[in-house]
C-alpha positions, 0 to 999 in steps of 0.5 A: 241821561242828557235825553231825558232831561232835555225835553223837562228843559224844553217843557220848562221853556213851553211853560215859561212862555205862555206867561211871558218868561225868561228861561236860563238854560245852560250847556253841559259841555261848556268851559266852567269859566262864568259867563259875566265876568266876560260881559261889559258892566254897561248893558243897551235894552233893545226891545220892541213888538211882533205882530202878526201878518193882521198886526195882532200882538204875537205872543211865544215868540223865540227872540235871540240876539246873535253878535256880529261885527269885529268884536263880538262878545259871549252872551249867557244863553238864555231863551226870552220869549215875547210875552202876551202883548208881543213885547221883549226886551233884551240887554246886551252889551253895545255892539252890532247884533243880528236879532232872530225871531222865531215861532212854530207856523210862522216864518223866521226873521233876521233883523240887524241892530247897532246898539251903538248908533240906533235906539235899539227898538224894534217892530217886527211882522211875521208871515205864516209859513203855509 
């Protein structure tokens, strides 16, 4: 059953993204415990802009916060894409994250963010891939 109803989530995620959306998505195998009631109340937004090799806005842009650092924390999954200007913004709790950017035909990035000691904004380029 899980076969069929992960690729409507992956299409519900496709769709989302071409008008700038978020999408909740959420694993069947995990604890049943919520996941706010593990999250500080206060949130830090970092947000910024991919852009192209040329500098154009990059819209469909997979952003994904990873915490690191002595005390992580567990963040709700939920997949933000840039939208049609290249934006995101992503709240997260304080702390130290590696941010991950990814688009199909384009190669990945990885940028490090200490939301405790930066104004978390963030301008990346991605190169295509071939």
């Amino acid at each position: 059953m899980m076969r069929t109803t992960t690729p409507l989530i992956l299409l519900l995620c496709c769709l989302l993204s071409a008008c700038g959306g978020t999408a909740e998505t959420t694993n069947p195998h995990s604890s049943a415990i919520p996941e706010q009631a593990s999250h500080p109340k206060t949130l830090t937004n970092v947000s910024g802009q991919v852009l192209d090799q040329l500098g154009n806005p990059l819209p469909g842009v997979i952003v994904t916060p990873i915490p690191t650092g002595s005390h992580p924390v567990a963040l709700p999954r939920i997949v933000r894409y840039t939208d049609a200007n290249g934006k995101f913004t992503w709240p997260v709790p304080p702390g130290t994250y590696d941010f991950t950017f990814q688009r199909n035909g384009y190669l990945g990035q990885r940028i490090s963010v200490d939301t405790t000691k930066t104004k978390a904004q963030i301008t990346v380029r991605l190169m295509p891939s071939t």
